[in-house]
C-alpha positions as a printed NumPy array, in Angstrom:
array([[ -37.389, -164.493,  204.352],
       [ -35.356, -165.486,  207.366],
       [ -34.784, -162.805,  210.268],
       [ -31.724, -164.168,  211.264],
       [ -31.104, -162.371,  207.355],
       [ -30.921, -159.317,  208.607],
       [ -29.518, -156.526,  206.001],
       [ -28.643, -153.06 ,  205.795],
       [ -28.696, -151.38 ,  202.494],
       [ -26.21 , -148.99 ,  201.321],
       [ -27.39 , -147.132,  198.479],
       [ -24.222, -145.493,  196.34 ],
       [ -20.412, -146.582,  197.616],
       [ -19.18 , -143.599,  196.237],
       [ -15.446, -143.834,  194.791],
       [ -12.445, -145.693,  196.589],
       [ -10.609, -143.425,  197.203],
       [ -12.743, -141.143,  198.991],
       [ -14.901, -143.48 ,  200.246],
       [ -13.086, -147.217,  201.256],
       [ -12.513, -146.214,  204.311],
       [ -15.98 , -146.046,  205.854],
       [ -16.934, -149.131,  203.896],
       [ -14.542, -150.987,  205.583],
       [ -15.33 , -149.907,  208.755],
       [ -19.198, -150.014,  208.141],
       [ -18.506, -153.997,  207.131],
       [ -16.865, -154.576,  210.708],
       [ -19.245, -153.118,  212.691],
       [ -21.919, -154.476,  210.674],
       [ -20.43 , -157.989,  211.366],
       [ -19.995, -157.27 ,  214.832],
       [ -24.031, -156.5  ,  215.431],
       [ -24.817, -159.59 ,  213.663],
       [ -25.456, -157.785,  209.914],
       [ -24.664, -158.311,  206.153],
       [ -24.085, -155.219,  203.867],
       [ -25.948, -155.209,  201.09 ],
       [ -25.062, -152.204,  198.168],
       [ -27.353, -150.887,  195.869],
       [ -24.752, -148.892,  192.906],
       [ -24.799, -147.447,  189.705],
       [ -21.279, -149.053,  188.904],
       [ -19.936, -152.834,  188.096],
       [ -18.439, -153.574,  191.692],
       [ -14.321, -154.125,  191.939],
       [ -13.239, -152.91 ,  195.231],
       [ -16.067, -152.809,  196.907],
       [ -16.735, -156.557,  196.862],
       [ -14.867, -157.542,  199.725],
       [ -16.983, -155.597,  201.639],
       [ -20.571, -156.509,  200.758],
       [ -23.061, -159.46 ,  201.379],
       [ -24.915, -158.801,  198.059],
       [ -24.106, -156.004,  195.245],
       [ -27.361, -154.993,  192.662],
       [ -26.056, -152.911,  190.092],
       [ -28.873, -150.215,  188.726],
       [ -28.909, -146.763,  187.915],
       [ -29.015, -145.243,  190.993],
       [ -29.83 , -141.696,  190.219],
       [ -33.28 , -142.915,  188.575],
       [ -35.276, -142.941,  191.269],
       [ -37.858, -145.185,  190.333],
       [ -36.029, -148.029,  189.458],
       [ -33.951, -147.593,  193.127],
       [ -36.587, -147.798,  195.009],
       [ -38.02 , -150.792,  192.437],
       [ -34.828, -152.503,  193.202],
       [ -34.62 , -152.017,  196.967],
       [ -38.244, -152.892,  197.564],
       [ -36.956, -156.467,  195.754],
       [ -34.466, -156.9  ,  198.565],
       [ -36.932, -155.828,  201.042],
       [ -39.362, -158.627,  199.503],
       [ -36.047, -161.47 ,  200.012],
       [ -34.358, -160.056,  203.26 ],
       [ -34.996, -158.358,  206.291],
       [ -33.867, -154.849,  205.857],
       [ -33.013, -153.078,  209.264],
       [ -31.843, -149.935,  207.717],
       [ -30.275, -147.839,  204.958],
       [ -27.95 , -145.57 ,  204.717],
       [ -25.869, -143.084,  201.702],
       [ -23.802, -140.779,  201.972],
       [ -23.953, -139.642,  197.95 ],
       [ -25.874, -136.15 ,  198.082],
       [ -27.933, -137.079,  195.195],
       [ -29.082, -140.06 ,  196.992],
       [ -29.649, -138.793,  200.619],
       [ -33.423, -138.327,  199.609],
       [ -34.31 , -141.46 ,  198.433],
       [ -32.355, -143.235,  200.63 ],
       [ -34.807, -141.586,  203.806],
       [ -37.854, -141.918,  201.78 ],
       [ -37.106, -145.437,  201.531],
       [ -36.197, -145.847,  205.065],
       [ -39.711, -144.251,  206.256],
       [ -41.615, -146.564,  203.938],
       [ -39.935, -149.628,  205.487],
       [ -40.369, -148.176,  209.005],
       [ -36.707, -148.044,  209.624],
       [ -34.489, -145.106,  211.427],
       [ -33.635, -142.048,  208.601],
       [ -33.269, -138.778,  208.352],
       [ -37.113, -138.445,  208.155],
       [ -39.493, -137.317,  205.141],
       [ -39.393, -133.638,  206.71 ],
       [ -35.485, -133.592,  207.766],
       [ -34.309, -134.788,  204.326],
       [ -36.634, -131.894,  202.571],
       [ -35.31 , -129.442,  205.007],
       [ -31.845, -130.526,  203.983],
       [ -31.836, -131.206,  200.391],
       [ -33.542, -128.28 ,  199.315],
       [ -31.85 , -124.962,  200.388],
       [ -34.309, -122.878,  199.855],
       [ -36.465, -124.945,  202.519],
       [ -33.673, -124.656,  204.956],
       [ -33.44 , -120.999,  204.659],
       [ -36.898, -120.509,  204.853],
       [ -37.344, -122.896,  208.044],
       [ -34.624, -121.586,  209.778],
       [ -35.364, -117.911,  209.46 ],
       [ -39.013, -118.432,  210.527],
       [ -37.271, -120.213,  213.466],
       [ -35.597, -117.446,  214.301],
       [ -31.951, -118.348,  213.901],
       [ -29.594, -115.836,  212.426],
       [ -29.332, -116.031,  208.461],
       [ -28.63 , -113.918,  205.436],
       [ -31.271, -112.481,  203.11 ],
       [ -32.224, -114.51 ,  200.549],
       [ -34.937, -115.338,  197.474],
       [ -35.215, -117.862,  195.607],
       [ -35.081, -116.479,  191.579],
       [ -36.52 , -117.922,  188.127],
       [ -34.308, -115.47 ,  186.246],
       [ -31.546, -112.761,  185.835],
       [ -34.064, -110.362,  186.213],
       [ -35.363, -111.78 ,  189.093],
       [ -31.841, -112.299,  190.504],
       [ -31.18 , -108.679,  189.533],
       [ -33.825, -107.397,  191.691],
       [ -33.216, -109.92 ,  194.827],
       [ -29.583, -108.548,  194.881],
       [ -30.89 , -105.06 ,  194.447],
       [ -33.019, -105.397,  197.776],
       [ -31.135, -107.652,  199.774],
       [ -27.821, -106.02 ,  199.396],
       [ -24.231, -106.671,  198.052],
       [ -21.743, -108.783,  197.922],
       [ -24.443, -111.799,  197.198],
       [ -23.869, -115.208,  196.566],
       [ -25.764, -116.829,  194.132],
       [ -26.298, -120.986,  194.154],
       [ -27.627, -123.749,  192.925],
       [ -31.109, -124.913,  195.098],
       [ -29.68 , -128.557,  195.7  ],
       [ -26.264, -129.46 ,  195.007],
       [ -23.172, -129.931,  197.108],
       [ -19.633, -129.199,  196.857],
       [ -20.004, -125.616,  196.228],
       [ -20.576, -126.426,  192.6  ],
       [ -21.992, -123.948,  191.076],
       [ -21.842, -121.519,  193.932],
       [ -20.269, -117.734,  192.914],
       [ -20.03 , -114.6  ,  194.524],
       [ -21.054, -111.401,  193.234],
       [ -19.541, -108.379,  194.16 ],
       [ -22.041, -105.954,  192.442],
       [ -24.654, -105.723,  189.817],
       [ -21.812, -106.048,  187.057],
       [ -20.844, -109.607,  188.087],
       [ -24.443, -110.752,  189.402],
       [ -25.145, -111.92 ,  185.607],
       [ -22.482, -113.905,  185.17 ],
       [ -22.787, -115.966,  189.127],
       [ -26.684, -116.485,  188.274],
       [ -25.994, -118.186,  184.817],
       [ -23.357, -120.36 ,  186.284],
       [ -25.938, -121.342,  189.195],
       [ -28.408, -121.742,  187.321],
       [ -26.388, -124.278,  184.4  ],
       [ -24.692, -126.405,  187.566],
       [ -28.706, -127.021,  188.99 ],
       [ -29.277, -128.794,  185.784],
       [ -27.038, -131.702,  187.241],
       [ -29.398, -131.644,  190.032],
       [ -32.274, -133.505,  191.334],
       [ -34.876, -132.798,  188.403],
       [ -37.217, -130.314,  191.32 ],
       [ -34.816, -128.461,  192.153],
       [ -33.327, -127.528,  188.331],
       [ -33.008, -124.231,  186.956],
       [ -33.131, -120.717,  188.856],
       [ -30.843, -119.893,  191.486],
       [ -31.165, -118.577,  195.242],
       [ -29.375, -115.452,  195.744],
       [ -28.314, -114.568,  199.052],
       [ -26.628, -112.226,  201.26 ],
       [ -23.05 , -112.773,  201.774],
       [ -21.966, -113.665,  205.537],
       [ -18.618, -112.415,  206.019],
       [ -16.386, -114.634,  208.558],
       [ -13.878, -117.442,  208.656],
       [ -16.314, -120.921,  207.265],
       [ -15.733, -124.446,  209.068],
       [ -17.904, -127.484,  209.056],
       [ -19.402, -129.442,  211.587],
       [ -20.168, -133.476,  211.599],
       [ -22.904, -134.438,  213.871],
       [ -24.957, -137.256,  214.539],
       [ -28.327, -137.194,  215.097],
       [ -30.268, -140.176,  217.465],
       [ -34.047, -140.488,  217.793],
       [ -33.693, -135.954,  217.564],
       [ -30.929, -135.574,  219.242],
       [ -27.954, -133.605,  217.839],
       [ -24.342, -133.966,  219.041],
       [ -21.626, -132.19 ,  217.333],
       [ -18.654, -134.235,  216.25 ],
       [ -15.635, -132.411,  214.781],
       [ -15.36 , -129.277,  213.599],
       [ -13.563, -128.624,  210.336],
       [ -11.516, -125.853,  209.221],
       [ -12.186, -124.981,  206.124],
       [  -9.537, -123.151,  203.013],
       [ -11.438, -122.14 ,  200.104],
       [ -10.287, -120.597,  196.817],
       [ -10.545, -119.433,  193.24 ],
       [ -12.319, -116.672,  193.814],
       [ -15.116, -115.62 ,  192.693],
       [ -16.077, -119.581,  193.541],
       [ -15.585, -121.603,  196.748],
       [ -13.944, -124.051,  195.688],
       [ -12.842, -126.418,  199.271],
       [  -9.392, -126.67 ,  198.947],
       [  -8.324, -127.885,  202.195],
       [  -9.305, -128.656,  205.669],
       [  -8.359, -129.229,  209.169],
       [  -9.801, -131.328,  212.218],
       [  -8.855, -130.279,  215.702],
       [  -9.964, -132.525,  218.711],
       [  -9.442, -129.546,  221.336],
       [ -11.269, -127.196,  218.655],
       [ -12.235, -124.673,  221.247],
       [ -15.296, -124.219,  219.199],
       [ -16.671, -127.884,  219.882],
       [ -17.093, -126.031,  223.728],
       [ -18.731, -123.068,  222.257],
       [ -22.487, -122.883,  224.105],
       [ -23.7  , -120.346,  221.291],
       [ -22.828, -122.643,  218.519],
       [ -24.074, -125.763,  220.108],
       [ -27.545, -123.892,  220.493],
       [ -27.65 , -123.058,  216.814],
       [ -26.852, -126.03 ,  215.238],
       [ -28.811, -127.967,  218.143],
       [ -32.129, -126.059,  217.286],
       [ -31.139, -125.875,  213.216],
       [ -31.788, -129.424,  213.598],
       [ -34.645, -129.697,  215.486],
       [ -36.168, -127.391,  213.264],
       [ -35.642, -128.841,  210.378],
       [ -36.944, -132.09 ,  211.612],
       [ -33.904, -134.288,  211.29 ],
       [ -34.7  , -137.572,  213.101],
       [ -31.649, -139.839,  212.591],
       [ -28.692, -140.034,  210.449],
       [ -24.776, -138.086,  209.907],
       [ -25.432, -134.589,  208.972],
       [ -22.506, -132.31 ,  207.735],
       [ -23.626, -128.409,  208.921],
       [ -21.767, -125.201,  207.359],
       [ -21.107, -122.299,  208.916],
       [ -20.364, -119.029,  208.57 ],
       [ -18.731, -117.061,  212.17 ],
       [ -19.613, -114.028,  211.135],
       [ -19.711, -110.308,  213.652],
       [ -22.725, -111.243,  215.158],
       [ -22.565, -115.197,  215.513],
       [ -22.844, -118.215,  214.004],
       [ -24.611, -118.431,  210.636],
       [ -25.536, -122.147,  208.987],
       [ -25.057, -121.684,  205.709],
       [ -26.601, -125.158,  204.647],
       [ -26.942, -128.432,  206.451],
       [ -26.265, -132.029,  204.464],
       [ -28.189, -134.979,  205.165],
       [ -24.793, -136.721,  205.174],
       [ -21.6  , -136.841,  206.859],
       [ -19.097, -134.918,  204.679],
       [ -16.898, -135.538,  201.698],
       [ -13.272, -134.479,  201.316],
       [ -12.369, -136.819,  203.532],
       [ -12.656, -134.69 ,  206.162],
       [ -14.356, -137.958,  208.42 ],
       [ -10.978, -139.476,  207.938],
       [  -9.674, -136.538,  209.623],
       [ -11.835, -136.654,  212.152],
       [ -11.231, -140.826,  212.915],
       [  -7.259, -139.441,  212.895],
       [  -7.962, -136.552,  214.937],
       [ -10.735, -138.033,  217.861],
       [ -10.693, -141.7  ,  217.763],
       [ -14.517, -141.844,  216.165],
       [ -15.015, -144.203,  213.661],
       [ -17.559, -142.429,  211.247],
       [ -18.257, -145.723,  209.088],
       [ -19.422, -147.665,  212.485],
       [ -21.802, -145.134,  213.536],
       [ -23.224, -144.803,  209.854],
       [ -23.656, -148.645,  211.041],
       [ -24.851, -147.757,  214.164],
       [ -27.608, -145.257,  213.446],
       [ -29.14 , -146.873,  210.722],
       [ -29.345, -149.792,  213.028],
       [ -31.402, -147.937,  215.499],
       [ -28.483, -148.337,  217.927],
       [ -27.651, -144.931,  220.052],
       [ -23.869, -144.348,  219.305],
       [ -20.899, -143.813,  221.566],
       [ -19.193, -140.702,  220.29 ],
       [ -16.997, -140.218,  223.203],
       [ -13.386, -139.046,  221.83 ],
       [ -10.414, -142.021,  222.41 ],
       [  -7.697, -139.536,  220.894],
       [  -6.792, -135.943,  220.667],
       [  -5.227, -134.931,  217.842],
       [  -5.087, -132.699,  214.862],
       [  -5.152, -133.633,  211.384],
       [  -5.68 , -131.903,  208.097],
       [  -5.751, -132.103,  204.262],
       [  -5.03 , -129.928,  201.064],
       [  -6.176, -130.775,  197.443],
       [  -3.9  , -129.978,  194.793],
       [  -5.42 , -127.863,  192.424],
       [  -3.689, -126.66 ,  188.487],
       [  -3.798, -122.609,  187.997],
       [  -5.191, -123.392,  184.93 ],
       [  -7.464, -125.447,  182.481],
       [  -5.26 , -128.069,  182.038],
       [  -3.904, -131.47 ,  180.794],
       [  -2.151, -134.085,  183.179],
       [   0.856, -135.224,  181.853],
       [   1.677, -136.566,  185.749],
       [   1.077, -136.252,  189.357],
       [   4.986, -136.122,  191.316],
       [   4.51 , -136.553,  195.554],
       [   7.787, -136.482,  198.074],
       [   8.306, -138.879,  200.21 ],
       [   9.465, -138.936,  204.029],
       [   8.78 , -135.594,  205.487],
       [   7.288, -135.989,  209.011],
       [   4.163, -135.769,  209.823],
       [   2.058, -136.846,  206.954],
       [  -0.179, -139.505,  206.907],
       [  -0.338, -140.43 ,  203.313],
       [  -0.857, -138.872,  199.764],
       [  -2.054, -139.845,  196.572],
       [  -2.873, -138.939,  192.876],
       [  -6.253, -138.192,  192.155],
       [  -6.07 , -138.48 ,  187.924],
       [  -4.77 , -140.527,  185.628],
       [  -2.161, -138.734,  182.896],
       [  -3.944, -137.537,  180.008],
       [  -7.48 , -136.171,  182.111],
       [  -8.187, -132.924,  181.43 ],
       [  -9.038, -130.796,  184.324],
       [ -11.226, -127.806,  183.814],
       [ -11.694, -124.977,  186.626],
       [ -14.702, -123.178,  187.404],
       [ -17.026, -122.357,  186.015],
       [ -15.932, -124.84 ,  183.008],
       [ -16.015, -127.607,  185.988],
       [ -15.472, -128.477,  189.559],
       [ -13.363, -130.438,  191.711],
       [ -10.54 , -129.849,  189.374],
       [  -8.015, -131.954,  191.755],
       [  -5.164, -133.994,  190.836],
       [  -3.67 , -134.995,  193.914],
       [  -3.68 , -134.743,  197.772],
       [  -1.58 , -134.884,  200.557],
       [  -3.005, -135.215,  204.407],
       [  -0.654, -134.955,  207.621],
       [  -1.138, -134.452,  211.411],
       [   0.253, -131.871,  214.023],
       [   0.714, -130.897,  217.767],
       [  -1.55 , -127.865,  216.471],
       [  -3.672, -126.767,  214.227],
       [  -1.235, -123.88 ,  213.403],
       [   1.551, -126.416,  212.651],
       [  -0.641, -128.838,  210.827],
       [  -1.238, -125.594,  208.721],
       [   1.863, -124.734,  208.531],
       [   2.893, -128.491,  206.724],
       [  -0.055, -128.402,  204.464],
       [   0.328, -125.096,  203.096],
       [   4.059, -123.804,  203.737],
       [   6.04 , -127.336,  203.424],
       [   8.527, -127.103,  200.537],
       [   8.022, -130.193,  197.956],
       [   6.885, -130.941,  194.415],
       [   3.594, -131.342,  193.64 ],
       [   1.695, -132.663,  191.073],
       [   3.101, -131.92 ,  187.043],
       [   0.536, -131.057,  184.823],
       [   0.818, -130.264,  180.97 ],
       [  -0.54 , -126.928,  180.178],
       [  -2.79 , -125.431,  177.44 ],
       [   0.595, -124.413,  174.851],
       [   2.317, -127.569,  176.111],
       [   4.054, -126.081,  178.991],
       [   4.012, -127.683,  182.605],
       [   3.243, -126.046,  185.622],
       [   4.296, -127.418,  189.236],
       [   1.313, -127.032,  191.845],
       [  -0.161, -128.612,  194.912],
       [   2.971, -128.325,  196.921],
       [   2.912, -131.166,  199.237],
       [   4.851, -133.851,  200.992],
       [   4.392, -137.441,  202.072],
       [   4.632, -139.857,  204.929],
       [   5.954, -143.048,  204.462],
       [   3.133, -145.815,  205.445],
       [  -0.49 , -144.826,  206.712],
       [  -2.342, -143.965,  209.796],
       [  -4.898, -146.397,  210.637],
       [  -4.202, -149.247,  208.565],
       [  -5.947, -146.667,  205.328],
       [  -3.951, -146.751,  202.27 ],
       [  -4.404, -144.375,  199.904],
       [  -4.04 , -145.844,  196.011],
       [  -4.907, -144.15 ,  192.484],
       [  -8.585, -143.054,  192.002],
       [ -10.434, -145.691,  190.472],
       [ -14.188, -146.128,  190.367]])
């Protein structure tokens, strides 16, 4: 083993078009500090090989034979760090990184972060606002939670992300229903964490997201992310938008909340993605990821602020301290087209030429099916991002800008038109956006 050899292992590249960007980013930094990529993946590599020193292909999502694999790399080449940025993966990928003695999220951060029961628990006994909440091991036990914390509840899954699996309940004649659904999505889950649900109080307030970075303890705040959900009674993300001059990124209170969330929970280093809830009487974290966050909301914030997300996932893992000083001020959002219904893709149709988007794309090929919740999640077939002087007008050309969208076949062979969106001829930041592939 050489130490001029020196590695950092990416466990998971997640899927291209979601994910390409930081790769390609990660690759130049890496290069830059003297570093070969190495990716540890559950798929036969296609795009990703331009990126990557060395590619192992094993199922990821059995833990054992990750960290088997992994440790072989460790035996071969010097290993300076690790990083993912695949929920499922976020633990091992820290319990790896403390066994080697390299910079992670830490064996207490990742637990406080994974499991949301442990980050209610950790944060309340800290003292930081946050709803009511038990964690149940049936309807009857969910029954009686609701019954004493209060309604509206929400009822979730104990580890997953994306709002899978998450539903509201208004009162006792809808709680059944949300704790089944929770309860089925955990079974996707990390195998501790399946069945039961956590029911919770709901906090009431406009939600947005924060990505942070955290160095040797210490939190900064990135970009703040606000946040459009839908199809109620589920919170489904549909959209997003990234303001540099977010007012909110100035905000003391918040800064001291997710500041001491953090240092509660023990995060040592790593990307975190926080939600939050600004609800009457402040801010309330709803959960915090041991990642930086999906829906390619750190693509807005590289459009919006100038920081390059896939360098400092470089950066950190490297033990380096980042810059995260802002070289732009912009605005920049996204929306996710979505059908009304269960439905069959015959097509995805996107406009061309309207200012101020950066680029759109399909998300399906014809012929997927696309279920809605509770039948399934992430039911998009297409997306279109732009950018604005404001977050109002940004907004405004997501969600009020006339244009088709994508053409979907329906359940009696009709078609429905949805995801009204429009397109920008080229791309912002040399990122093109191509059909999902995997």
């Amino acid at each position: 083993m050489s130490t001029d050899d020196r590695v950092l292992v990416v466990i998971g590249s997640g899927l291209k078009i979601y994910r390409e960007y930081l790769i390609e980013s990660a690759a130049r930094r890496a290069a830059e500090l003297d570093l070969k990529l190495v990716l540890v993946n559950n798929l036969k590599p296609n795009w990703q090989q331009p990126y990557f020193d060395e590619i192992t292909v094993v199922n990821v999502f059995d833990h054992d034979e990750l960290r088997k694999t992994v440790r072989e790399i460790a035996d071969r080449r010097t290993v300076v760090g690790l990083f993912s940025y695949d929920e499922p993966l976020v633990m091992p990928t820290a319990e790896l990184a403390a066994e080697f003695g390299v910079p992670g999220l830490g064996l207490a951060g990742v637990e406080g972060c994974r499991d949301k029961h442990a980050t209610r628990a950790r944060l309340t006994a800290a003292g930081l606002p946050q709803p009511g909440f038990e964690l149940t091991a049936s309807v009857e036990q969910a029954r009686e939670a609701a019954a004493r914390i209060g309604y509206p509840v929400v009822v979730k899954p104990r580890a997953l992300g994306a709002s899978m699996g998450v539903v509201l309940a208004q009162d006792e004649t809808q709680l059944d229903h949300a704790y089944t659904v929770a309860s089925n999505a955990s079974l996707v889950g990390d195998e501790p964490y399946r069945d039961g649900a956590i029911v919770e109080g709901f906090a009431d307030g406009p939600e947005i997201s924060i990505d942070g970075v955290v160095h040797q303890g210490e939190y900064r705040a990135l970009f703040i992310a606000r946040k459009e959900t839908g199809h109620y009674p589920y919170f489904e993300e549909v959209g997003h938008v990234v303001d540099a001059a977010d007012p909110l990124l100035s905000e003391q209170e918040l800064t001291d909340v997710l500041t001491k969330a953090h240092e509660t929970l023990g995060v040592e280093n790593g990307m975190t993605h926080t939600e939050v809830k600004l609800t009457s009487y402040g801010p309330v974290i709803i959960e915090i990821n041991g990642r930086l966050g999906g829906d390619l909301i750190p693509f807005l914030g590289r459009i919006a602020t100038g920081v390059d997300p896939g360098e400092l996932l470089v950066e950190i893992a490297a033990g380096h301290r980042p810059d995260t000083s802002f070289s732009r001020h912009g605005v920049a959002g996204i929306r996710f087209g979505y059908p009304e219904q269960d439905v069959t893709v015959r097509g995805v149709r996107l406009p061309t030429g309207l200012p101020g988007l950066v680029t759109a794309s399909p998300m399906v090929e014809p012929g997927t099916e696309l279920r809605l919740p509770p039948g399934g999640y992430l039911a998009r077939h297409s997306f279109v991002a732009c950018t604005g002087e404001t977050t109002e007008e940004c907004t405004e050309r997501l969600w009020g800008a006339p244009g088709a969208g994508g053409r979907v076949a329906g359940p009696r062979g009709g078609t429905v038109d949805e995801a009204r969106g429009v397109i920008a001829p080229g791309n912002q930041d040399g990122v093109t956006f191509r059909k999902q592939t995997t």
